[in-house]
PAGU-704733 format. One record per atom (N, C-alpha, C, O, CB): x, z negated, y. Coordinates in steps of 0.2 Angstrom, whole numbers, always signed. Glycine has a CB too. Layout:
BEGIN
      px      pz      py
       X       Z       Y
...
***
This chain:
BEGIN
      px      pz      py
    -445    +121    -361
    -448    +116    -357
    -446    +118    -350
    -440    +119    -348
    -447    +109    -359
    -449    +117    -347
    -447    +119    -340
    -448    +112    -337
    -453    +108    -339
    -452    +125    -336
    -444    +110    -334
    -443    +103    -328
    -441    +107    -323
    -438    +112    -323
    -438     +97    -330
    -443    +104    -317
    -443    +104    -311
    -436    +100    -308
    -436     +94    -308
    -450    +101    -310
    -432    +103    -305
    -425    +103    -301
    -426     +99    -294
    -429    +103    -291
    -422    +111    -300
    -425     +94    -291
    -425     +93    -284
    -417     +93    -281
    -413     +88    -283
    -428     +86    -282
    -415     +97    -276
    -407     +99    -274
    -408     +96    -267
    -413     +94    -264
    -404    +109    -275
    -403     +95    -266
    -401     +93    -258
    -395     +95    -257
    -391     +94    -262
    -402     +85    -256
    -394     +98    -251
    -390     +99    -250
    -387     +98    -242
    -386    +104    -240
    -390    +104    -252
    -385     +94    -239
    -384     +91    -233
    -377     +95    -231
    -373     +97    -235
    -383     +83    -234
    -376     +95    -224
    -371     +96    -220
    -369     +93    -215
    -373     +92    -211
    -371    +101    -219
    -361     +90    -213
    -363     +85    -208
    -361     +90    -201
    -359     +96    -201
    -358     +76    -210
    -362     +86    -195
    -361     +89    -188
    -353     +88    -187
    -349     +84    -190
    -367     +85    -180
    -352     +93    -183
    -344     +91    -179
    -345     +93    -174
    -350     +96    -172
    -336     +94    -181
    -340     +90    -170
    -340     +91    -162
    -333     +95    -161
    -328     +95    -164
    -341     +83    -158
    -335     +97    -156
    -326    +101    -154
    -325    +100    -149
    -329    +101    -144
    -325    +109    -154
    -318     +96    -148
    -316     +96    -139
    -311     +99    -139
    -306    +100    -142
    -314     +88    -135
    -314    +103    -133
    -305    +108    -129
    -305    +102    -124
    -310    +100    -122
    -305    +117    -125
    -298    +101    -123
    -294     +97    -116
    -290    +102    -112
    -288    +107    -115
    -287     +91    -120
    -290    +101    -106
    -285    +105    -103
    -282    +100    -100
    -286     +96     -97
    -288    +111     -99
    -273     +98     -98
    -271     +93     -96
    -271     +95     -87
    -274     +99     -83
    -262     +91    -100
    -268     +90     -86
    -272     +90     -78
    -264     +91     -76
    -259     +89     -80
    -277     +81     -75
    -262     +94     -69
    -255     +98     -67
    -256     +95     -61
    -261     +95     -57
    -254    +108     -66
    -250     +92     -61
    -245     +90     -54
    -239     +92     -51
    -233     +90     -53
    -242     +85     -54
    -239     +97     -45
    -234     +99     -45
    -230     +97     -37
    -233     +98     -31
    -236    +105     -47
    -224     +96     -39
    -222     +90     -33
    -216     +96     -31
    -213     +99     -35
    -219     +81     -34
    -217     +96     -24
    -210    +100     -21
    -206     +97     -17
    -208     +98     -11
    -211    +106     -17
    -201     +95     -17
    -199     +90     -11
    -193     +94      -9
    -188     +95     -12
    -196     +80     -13
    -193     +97      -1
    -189    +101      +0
    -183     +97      +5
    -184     +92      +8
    -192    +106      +3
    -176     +99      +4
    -168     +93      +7
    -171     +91     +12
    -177     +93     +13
    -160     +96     +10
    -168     +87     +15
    -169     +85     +22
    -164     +88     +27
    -159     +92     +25
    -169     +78     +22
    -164     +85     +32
    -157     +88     +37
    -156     +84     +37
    -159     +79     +38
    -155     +90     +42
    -148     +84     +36
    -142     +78     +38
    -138     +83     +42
    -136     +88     +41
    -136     +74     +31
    -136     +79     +49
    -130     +79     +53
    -127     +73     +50
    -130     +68     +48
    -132     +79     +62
    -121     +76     +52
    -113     +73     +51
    -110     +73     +56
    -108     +79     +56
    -108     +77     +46
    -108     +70     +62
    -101     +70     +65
     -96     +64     +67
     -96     +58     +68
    -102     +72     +71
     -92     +68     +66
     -85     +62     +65
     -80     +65     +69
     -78     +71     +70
     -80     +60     +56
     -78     +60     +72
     -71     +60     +75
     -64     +57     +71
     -63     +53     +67
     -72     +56     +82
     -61     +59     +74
     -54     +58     +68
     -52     +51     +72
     -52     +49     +78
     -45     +65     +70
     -50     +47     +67
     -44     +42     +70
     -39     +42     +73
     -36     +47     +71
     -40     +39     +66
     -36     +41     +78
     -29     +40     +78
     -25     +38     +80
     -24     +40     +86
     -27     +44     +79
     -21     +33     +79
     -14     +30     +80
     -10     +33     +83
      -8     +39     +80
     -11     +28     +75
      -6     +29     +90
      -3     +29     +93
      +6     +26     +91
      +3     +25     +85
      -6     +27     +98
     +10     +24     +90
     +15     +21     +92
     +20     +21     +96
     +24     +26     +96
     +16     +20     +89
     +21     +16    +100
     +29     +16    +103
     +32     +13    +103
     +31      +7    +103
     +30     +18    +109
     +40     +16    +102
     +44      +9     +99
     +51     +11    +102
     +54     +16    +103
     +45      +9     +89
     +52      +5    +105
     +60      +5    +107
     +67      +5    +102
     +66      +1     +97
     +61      -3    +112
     +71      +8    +101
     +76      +8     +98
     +79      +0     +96
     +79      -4    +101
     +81     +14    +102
     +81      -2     +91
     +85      -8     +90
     +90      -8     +94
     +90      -4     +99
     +88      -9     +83
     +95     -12     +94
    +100     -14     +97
    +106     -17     +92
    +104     -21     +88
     +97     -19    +103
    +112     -14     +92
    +115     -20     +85
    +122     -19     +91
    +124     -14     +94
    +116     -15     +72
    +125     -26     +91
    +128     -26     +95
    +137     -29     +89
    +137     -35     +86
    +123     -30    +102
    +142     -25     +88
    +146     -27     +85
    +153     -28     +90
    +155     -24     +94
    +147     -23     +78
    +155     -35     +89
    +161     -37     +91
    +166     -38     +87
    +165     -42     +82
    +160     -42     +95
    +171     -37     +88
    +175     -35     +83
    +183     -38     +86
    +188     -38     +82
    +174     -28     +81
    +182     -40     +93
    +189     -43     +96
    +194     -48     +95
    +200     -48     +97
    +187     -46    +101
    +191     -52     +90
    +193     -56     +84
    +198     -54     +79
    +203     -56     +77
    +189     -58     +81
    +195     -49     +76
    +198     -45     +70
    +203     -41     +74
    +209     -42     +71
    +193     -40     +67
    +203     -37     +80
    +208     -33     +84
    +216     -39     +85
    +222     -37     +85
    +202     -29     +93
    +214     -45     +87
    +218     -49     +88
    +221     -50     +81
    +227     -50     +81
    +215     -55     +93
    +218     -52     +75
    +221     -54     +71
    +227     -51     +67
    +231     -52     +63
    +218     -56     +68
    +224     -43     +71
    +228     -36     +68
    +234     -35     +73
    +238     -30     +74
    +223     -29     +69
    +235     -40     +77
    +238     -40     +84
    +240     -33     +88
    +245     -29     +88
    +245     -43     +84
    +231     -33     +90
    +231     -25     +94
    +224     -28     +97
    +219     -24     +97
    +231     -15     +88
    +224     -34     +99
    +219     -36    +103
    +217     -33    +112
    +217     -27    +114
    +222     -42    +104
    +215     -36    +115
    +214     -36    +122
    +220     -40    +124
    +222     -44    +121
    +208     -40    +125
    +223     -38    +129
    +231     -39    +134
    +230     -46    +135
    +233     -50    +132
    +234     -34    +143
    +223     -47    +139
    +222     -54    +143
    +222     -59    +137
    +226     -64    +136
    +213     -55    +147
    +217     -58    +131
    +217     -61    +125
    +223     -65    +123
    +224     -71    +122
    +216     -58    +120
    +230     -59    +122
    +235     -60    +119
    +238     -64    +122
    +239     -69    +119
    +239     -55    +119
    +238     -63    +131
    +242     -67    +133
    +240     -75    +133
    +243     -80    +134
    +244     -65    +140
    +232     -76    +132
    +230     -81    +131
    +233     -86    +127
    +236     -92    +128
    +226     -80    +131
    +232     -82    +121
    +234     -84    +114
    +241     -88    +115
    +242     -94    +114
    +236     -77    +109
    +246     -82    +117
    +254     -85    +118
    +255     -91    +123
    +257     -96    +121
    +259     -79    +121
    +253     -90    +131
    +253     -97    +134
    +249    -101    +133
    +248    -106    +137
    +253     -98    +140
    +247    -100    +126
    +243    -108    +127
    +247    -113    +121
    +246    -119    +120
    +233    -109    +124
    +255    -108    +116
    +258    -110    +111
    +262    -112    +117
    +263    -119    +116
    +260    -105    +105
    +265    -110    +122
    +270    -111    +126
    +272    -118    +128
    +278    -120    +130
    +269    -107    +131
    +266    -123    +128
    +269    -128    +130
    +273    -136    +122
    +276    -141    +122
    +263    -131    +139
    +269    -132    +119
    +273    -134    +110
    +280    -129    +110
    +285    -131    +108
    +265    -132    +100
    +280    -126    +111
    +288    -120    +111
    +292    -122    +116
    +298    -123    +116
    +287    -110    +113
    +289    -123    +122
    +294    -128    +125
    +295    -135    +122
    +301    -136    +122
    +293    -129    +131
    +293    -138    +121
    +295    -143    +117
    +297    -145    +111
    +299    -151    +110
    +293    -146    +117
    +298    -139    +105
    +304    -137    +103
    +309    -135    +105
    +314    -138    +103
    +303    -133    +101
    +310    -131    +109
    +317    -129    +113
    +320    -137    +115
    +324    -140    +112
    +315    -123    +120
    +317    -138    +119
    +320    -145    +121
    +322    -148    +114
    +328    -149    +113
    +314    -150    +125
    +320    -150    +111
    +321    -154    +105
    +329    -150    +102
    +334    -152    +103
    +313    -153    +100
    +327    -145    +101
    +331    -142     +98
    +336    -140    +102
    +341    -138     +98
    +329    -137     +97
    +339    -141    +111
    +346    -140    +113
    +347    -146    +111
    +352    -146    +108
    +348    -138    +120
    +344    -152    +111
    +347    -160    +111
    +351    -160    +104
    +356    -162    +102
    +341    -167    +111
    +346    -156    +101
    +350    -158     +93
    +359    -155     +93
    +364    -157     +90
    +345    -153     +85
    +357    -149     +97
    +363    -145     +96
    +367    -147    +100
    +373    -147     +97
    +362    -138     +98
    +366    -150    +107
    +370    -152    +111
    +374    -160    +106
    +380    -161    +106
    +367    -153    +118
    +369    -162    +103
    +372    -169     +99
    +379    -166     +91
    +382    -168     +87
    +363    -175     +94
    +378    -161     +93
    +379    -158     +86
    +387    -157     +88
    +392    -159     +85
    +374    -150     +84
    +388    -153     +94
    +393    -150     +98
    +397    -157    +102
    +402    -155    +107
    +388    -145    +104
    +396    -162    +100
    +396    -168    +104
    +402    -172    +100
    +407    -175    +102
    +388    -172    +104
    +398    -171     +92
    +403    -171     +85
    +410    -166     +85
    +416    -168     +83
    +399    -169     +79
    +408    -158     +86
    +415    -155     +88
    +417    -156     +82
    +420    -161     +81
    +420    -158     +95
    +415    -152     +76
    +418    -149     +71
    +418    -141     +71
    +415    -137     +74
    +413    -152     +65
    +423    -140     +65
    +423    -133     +66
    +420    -126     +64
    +421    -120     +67
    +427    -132     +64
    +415    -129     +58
    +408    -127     +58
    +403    -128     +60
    +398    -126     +56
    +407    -126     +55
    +402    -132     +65
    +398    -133     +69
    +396    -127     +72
    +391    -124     +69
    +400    -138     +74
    +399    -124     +75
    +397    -119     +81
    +395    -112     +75
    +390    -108     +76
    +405    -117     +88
    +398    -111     +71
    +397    -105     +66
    +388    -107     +62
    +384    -103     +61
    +406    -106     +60
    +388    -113     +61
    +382    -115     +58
    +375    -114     +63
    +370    -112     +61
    +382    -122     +54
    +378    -117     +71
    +372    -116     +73
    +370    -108     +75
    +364    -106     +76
    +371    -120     +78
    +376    -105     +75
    +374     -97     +77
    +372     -95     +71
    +369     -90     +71
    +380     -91     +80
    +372     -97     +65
    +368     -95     +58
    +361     -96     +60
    +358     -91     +62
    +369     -99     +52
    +359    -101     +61
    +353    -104     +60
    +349    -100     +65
    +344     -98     +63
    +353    -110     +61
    +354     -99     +73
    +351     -97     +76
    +347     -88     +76
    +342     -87     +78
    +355     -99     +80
    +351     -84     +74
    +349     -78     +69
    +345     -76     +63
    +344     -70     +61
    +353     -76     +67
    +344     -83     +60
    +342     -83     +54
    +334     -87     +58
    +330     -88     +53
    +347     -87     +48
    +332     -89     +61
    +326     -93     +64
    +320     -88     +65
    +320     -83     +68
    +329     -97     +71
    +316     -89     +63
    +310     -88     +65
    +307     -90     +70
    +309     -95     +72
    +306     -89     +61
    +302     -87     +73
    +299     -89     +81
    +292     -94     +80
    +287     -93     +78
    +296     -80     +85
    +293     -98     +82
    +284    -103     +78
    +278     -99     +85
    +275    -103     +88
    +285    -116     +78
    +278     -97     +86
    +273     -92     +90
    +270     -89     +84
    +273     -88     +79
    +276     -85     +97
    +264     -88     +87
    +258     -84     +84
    +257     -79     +88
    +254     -81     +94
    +251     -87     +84
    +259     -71     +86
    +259     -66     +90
    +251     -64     +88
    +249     -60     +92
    +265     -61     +89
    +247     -65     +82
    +241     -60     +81
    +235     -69     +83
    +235     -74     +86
    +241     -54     +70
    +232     -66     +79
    +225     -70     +80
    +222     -73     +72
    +225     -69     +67
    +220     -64     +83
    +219     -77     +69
    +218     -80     +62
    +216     -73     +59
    +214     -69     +62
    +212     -86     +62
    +217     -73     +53
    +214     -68     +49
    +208     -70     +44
    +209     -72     +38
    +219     -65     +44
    +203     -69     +46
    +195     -72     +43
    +190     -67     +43
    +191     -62     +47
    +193     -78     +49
    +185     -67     +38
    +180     -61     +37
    +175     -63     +41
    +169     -61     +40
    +178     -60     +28
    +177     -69     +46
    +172     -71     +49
    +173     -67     +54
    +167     -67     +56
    +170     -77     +50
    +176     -64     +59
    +181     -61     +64
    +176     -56     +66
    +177     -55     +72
    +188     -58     +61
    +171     -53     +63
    +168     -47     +66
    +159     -50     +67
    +155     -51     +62
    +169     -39     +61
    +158     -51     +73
    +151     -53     +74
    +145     -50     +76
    +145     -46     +81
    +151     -58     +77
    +141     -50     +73
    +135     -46     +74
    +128     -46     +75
    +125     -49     +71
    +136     -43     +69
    +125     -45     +79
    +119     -45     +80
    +115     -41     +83
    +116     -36     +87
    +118     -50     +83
    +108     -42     +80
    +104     -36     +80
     +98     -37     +84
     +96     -42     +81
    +102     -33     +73
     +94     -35     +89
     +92     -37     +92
     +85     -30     +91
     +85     -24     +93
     +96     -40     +99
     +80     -32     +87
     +76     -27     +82
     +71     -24     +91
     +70     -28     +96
     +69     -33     +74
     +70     -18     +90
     +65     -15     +95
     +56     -17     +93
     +53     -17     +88
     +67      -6     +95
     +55     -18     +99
     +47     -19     +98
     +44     -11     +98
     +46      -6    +100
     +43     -25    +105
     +37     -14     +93
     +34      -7     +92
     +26      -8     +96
     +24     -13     +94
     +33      -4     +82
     +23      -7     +98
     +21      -5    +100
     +11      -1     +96
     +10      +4     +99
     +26      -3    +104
      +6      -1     +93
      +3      +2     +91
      -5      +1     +93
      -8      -4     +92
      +5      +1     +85
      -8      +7     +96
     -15      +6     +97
     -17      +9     +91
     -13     +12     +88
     -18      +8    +103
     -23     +11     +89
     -29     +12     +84
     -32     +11     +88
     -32      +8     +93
     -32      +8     +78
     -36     +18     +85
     -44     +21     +88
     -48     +23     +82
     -48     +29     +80
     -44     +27     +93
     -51     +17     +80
     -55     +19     +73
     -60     +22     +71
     -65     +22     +75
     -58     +15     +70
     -61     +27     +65
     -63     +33     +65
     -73     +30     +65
     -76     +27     +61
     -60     +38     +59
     -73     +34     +69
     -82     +36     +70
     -86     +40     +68
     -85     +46     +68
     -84     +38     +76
     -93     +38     +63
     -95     +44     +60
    -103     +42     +64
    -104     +36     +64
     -94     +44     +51
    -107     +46     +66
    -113     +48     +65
    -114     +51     +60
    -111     +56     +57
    -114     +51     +69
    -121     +47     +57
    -124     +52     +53
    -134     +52     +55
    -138     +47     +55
    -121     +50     +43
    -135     +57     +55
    -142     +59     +57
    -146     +62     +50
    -144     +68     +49
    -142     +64     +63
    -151     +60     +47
    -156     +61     +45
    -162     +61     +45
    -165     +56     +45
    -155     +60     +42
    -165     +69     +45
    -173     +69     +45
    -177     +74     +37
    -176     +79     +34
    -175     +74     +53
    -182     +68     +37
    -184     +69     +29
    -189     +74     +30
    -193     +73     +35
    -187     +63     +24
    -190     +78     +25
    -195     +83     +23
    -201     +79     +20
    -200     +74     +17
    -193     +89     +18
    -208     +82     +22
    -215     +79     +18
    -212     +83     +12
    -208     +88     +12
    -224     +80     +21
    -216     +78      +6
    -215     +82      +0
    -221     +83      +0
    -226     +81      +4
    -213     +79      -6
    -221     +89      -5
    -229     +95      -5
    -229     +97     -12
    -226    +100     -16
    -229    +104      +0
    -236     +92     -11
    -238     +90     -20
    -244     +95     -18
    -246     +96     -12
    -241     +80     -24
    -248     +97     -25
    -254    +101     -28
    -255     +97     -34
    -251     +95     -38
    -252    +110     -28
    -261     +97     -35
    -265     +94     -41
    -270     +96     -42
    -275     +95     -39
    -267     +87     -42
    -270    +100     -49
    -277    +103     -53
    -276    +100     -57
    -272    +100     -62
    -279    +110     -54
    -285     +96     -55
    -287     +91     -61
    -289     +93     -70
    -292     +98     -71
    -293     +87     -57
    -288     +89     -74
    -289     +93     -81
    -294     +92     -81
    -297     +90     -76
    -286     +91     -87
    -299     +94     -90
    -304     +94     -89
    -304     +94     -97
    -299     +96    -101
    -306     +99     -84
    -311     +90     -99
    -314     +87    -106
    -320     +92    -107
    -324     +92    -102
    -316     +79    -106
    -320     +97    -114
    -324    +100    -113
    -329     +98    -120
    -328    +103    -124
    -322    +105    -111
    -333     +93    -121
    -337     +91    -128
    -342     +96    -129
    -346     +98    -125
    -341     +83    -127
    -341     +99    -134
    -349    +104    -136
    -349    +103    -144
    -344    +101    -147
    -349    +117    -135
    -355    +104    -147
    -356    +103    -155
    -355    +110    -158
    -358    +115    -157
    -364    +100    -156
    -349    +109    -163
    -346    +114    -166
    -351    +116    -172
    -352    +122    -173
    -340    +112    -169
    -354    +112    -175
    -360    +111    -181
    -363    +108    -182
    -362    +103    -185
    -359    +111    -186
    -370    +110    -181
    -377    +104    -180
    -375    +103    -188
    -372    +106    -192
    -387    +108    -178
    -379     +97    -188
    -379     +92    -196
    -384     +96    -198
    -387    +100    -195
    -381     +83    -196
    -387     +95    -205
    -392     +97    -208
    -393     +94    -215
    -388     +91    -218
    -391    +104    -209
    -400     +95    -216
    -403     +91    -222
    -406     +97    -227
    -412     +99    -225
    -410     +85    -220
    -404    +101    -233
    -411    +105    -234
    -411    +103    -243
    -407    +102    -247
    -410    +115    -233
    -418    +101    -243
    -420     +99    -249
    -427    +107    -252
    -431    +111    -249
    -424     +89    -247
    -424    +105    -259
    -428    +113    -263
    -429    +111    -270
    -425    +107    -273
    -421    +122    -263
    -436    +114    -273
    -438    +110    -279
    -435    +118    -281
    -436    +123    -278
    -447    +106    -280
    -431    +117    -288
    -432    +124    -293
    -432    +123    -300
    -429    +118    -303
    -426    +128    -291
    -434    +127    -303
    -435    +127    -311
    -429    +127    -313
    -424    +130    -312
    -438    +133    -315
    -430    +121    -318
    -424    +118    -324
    -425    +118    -331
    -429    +115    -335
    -421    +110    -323
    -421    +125    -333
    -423    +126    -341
    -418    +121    -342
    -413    +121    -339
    -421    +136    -347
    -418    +116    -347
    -412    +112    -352
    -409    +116    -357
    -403    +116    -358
    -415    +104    -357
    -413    +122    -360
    -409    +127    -366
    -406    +135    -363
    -403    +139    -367
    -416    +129    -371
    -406    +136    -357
    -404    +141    -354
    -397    +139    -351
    -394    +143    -348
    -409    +144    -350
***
């Protein structure tokens, strides 16, 4: 028996895009910078300190003073040493008055054996050496550092080639329909 076959056979379309991307090209060239500077610079002037030590006190207490000092020192004990002495002939003369026989022998002891109540030096104190310092002035100008700076900018330099979309049909679509003989036993 022969029957009659109906085939179809369809194909679908495609499309094809080429792209080409689109180029930017930027060039930015330095700029100029000027720079100028001048240096700082500080001056100073300064007077030397001053330290002023006296020490005349200490030299007196070492008794190796100033002469005028010394003698100061002594007549001003002089008029208390005179009035010791005084004191001291009355006693002797009251003594000598009694006329014993060791009277006269004891006061020439005493008299050899006596210490002088004069102050030949000066006090001995850590305060004795005085001092003062009288600091030097300084003096300082500044001249603060200066800069110039100068800058001029370059145009930048751009180029642009634009991209580009290119749509075409890769494969038309299609329908094909075909009658053909169909044996079922072959």
């Amino acid at each position: 028996m022969n029957l009659l076959r109906l085939s179809i056979r369809q194909t679908y379309g495609s499309i094809g895009i080429e792209t080409k991307n689109a180029v930017l090209n930027l060039n930015s060239p330095h700029g100029q910078l000027e720079v100028q500077s001048n240096p700082s610079t500080i001056s100073i002037n300064s007077r030397k300190g001053q330290l002023e030590v006296d020490s005349s006190k200490a030299w007196m207490a070492l008794g190796k003073g100033n002469h005028q000092e010394w003698l100061s020192l002594i007549s001003g004990q002089m008029h208390q040493e005179f009035l010791l002495n005084v004191s001291r002939i009355v006693e002797e003369g009251n003594q000598l008055a009694q006329f014993k026989k060791t009277t006269i022998a004891d006061m020439m002891r005493n008299r050899v054996q006596e210490e002088s109540s004069l102050d030949y030096v000066g006090d001995a104190s850590t305060m004795n050496v005085d001092l003062r310092y009288h600091p030097g002035q300084a003096e300082v100008d500044w001249d603060p550092h200066v800069v110039e700076i100068q800058y001029t900018p370059q145009k930048v330099q751009s180029s642009y080639e634009p991209g580009k979309v290119e749509v075409y049909l890769q494969q038309k679509n299609s329908l094909n329909m075909w009658v053909s003989h169909y044996n079922i036993y072959v």
